[in-house]
C-alpha positions in Angstrom: 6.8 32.3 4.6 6.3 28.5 5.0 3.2 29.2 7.2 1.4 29.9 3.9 2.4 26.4 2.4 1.5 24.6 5.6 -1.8 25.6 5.7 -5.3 24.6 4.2 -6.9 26.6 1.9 -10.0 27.6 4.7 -7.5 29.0 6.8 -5.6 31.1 4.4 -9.1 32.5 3.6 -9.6 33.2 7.0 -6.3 34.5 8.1 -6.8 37.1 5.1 -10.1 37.8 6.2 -8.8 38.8 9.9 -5.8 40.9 8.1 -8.0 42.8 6.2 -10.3 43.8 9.0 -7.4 45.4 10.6 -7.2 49.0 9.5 -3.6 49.2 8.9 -4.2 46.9 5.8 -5.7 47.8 2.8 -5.9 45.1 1.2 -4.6 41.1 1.2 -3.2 39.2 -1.8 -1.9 35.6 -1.1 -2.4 33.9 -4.7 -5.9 33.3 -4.4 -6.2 32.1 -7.8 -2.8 29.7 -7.6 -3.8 29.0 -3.8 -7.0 27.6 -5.4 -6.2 25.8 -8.6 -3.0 24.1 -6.1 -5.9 23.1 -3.5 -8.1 21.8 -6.2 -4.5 19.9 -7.7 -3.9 18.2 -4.6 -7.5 17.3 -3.9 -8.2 15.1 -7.0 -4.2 13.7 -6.6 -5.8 12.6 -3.2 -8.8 11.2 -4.3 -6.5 9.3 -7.5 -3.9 8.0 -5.2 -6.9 6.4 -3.3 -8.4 4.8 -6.3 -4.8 3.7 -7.1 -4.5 2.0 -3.5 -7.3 -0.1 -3.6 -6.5 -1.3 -7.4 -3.2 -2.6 -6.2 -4.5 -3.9 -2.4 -6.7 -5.8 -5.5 -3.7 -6.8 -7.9 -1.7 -7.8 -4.7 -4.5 -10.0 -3.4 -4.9 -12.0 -6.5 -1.3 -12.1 -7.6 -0.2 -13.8 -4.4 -3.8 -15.8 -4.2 -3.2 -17.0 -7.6 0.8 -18.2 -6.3 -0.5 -19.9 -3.5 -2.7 -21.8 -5.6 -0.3 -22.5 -7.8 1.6 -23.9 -5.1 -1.0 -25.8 -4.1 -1.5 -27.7 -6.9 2.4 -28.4 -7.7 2.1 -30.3 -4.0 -1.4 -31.7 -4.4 0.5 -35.6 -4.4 2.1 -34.7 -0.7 -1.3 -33.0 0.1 -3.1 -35.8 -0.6 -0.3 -38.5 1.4 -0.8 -36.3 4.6 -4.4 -36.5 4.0 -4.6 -39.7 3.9 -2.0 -40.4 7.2 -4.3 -38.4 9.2 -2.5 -35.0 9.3 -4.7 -31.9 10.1 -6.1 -29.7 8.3 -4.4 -26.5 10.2 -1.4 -28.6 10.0 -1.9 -28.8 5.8 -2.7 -25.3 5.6 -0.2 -23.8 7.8 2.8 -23.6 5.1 1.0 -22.4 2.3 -0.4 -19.4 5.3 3.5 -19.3 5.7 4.0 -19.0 2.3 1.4 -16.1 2.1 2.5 -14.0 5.0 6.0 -14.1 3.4 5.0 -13.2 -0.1 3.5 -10.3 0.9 6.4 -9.1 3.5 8.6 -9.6 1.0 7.1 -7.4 -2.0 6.0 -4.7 0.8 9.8 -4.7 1.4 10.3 -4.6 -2.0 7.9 -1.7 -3.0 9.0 0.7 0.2 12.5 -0.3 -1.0 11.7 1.0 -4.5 10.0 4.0 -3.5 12.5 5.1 -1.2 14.9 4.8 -4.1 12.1 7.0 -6.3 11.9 9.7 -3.5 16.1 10.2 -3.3 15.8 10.4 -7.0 13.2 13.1 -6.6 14.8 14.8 -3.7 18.5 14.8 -5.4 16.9 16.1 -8.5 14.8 18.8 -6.4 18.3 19.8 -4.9 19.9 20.6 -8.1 17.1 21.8 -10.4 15.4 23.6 -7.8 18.0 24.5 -5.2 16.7 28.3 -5.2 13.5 27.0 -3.6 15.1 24.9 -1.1 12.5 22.3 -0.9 15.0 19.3 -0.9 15.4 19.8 3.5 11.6 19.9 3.8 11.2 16.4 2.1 11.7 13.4 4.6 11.0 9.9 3.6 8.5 7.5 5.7 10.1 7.6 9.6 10.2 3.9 10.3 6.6 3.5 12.3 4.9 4.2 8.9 7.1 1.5 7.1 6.7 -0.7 9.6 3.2 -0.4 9.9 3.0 -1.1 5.9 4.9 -4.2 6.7 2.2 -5.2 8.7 -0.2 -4.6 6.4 1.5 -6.0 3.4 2.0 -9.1 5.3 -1.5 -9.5 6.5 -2.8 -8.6 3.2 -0.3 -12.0 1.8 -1.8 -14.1 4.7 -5.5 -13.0 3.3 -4.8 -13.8 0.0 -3.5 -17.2 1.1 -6.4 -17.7 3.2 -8.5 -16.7 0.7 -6.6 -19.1 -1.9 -7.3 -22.1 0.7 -10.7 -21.7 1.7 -11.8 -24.6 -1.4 -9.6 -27.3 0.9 -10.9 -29.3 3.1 -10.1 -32.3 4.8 -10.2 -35.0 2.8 -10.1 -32.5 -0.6 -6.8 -33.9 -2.2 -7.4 -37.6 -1.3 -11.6 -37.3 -2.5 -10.3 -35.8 -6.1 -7.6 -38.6 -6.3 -9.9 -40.8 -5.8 -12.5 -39.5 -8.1 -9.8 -38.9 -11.3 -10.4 -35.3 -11.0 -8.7 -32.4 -11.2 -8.2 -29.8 -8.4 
């Protein structure tokens, strides 16, 4: 039945445990050994798909810090003009936070695109190779609160890395290194 599949391994040790105290039964056999090994499977795929997050949360983060700095630097002669006319800092800032929140929308639009592309690839090919098991009309992509949820994130996570890209500007930064002959 799809109970068995449904549930974790503690309670298929305990629903076994309550079948076998009845005195009808005998004895229970449920795969113990494949129940096991598939628990233990799906426990370090957890734990790898964690590690696997936070190394592209990382990439992510420097990959659009590194474009914003970038960009940033291609503008440093009309960051230093507003600079020197007075503008704000916020003001300054505020595109390249743009810029940020946009990058990361965009390639968390790109990467749920992808995957949903990945998963109909998996579920088609479930369908035919598999059809006996009829897994294929268990398997449902992300509803859209999840995806937009990741949009969210993903965007936040841009406007971070922009943030974090912007915190060496100050006022006065472009115009002071003009000045100076340096480099930003």
């Amino acid at each position: 039945s799809n109970i068995g599949a449904a549930l974790p391994l503690v309670t298929l040790r305990s629903l076994a445990s309550d079948l076998k105290d009845q005195a009808s039964v005998e004895d229970v056999s449920y795969g113990q050994d494949w129940v096991k090994t598939y628990s233990a499977l799906m426990q370090a795929a957890s734990k790898i798909g964690l590690w696997l997050i936070a190394l592209l949360i990382a990439a992510s983060t420097f990959v659009i810090s590194n474009a914003v700095s970038s960009s940033i630097q291609q503008r440093r002669s009309e960051i230093e003009v507003l600079e020197l006319v007075g503008a704000s800092k916020n003001f300054i800032r505020a595109p390249f936070l743009v810029e940020g929140l946009c990058a990361g929308l965009f390639s968390g639009a790109l990467a749920l695109s992808l995957l949903a592309i990945g998963f109909s690839s998996l579920r088609q090919g479930l369908k035919t190779e598999l059809s006996f098991l009829q897994l294929s009309h268990h398997l449902h992509f992300l509803s859209w609160g999840p995806c937009a949820i990741f949009l969210i994130v993903a965007s936040l996570l841009g406007l971070l890395s922009a943030h974090l890209s912007l915190r060496r500007m100050n006022d006065g930064w472009a115009a002071s290194r003009a000045r100076q002959g340096g480099e930003f």
